[in-house]
Phi, psi and omega in degrees: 000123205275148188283156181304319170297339177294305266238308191280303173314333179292314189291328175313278179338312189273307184304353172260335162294290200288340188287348204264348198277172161255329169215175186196117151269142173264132166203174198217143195222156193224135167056043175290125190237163207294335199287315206279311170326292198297314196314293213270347172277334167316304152354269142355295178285306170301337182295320228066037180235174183229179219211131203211138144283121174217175160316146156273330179275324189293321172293329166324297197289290173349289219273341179297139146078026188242200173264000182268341206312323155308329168301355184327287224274002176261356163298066178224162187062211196285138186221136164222178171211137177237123208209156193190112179277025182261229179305141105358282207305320194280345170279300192307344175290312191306321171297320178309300211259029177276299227285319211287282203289011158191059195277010171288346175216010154257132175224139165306120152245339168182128173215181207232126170234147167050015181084028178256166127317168173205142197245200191276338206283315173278355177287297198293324189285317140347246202337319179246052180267167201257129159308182170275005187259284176324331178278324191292296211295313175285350176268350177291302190296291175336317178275326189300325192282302155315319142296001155298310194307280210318295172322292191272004145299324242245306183295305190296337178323283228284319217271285162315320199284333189271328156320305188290321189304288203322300202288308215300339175278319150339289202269357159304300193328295202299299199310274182295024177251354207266351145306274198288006146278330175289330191281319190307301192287322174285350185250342185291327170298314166321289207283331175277322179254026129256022172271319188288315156317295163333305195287324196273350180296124159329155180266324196277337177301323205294302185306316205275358174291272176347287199296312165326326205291307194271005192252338167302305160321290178295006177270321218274326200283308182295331166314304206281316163324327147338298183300283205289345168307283191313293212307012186272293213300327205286331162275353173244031156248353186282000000 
């Protein structure tokens, strides 16, 4: 039998455990073989809770003036706590599928989430909310995945912009080569139709242009020959 001193330190022990805590479930438990006990504090113990068989009075006195202090009236039979200042959620999963797979000898009587009560109905649905480990790791992906995004968008900027020059140079390229090819082609026509006037022209119009320049000199010629006949003749008719 444990001494008055015992008695208090133990009672210290637990109300300073439950003030630090955010939540805590009660069960009760029948026919518990020592095998079965280790189970569910193992259990427990990975959940991050700690794990207590205690007095309905001694929880009593504990639980005044905390946030568990509603749970008062479910201190009656056989009692334990289970209690965790980490998730909730990861104690409500351990307790829940504890409760499911050995409800012949676990009964749910009641628990405190945030300072609420909770009944078994609302424990599982707790229990199959995605823990805070689970949430962190999916807001993780989600941002990682979006700064994925972000990087190659961020790559493709640079990428694209030297695409869009490269063509916009091009078609500079075309644009200004596209004049002077036109003056080429517009000029390829001149020349052909004075090769072709040339060609379509008479050979005697070609002479007769000509022909004036060197006919001239000999006219000038037969003239002054003309002139110079008679004066001879003119003393052998005397």
């Amino acid at each position: 039998m444990k001494s008055r001193e015992t008695k208090a330190q133990d009672l210290a022990a637990l109300t300073d455990s439950l003030a630090n805590s955010t939540s805590a479930m009660v069960v009760s438990f029948t026919g518990l073989t020592v095998t079965k006990d280790q189970e569910f504090r193992n259990s427990l113990r990975e959940a991050g809770a700690e794990y207590q068989v205690v007095k309905n009075t001694l929880a009593r006195i504990a639980v005044k003036g905390t946030q568990f202090e509603d749970a008062t009236d479910h201190f009656k039979g056989v009692t334990a706590i289970a209690w965790t200042k980490n998730d909730p959620v990861v104690l409500s999963k351990a307790i829940s599928k504890f409760m499911k797979e050995n409800a012949d000898i676990y009964t749910f009587k009641t628990g405190v989430v945030d300072g609420k009560l909770v009944d078994l109905a609302q424990l599982t649905t707790i229990a199959n909310l995605p823990s805070k480990e689970e949430l962190i790791s999916k807001l993780l992906y989600v941002l990682n995945a979006q700064a994925q995004r972000i990087v190659t968008v961020i790559n493709a900027v640079p990428r694209d912009l030297a695409v869009v020059i490269k063509q916009i140079g091009e078609q500079e390229g075309r644009a200004a080569g596209t004049p002077a090819a036109t003056e080429e082609v517009a000029a390829a026509p001149a020349v052909e139709e004075t090769v072709s006037e040339v060609e379509a022209a008479p050979a005697e119009e070609v002479v007769a242009e000509a022909a004036p320049a060197e006919e001239a000199p000999a006219a000038e010629a037969s003239e002054e020959v003309e002139l110079e006949v008679p004066a001879e003749e003119e003393p052998a008719a005397e």
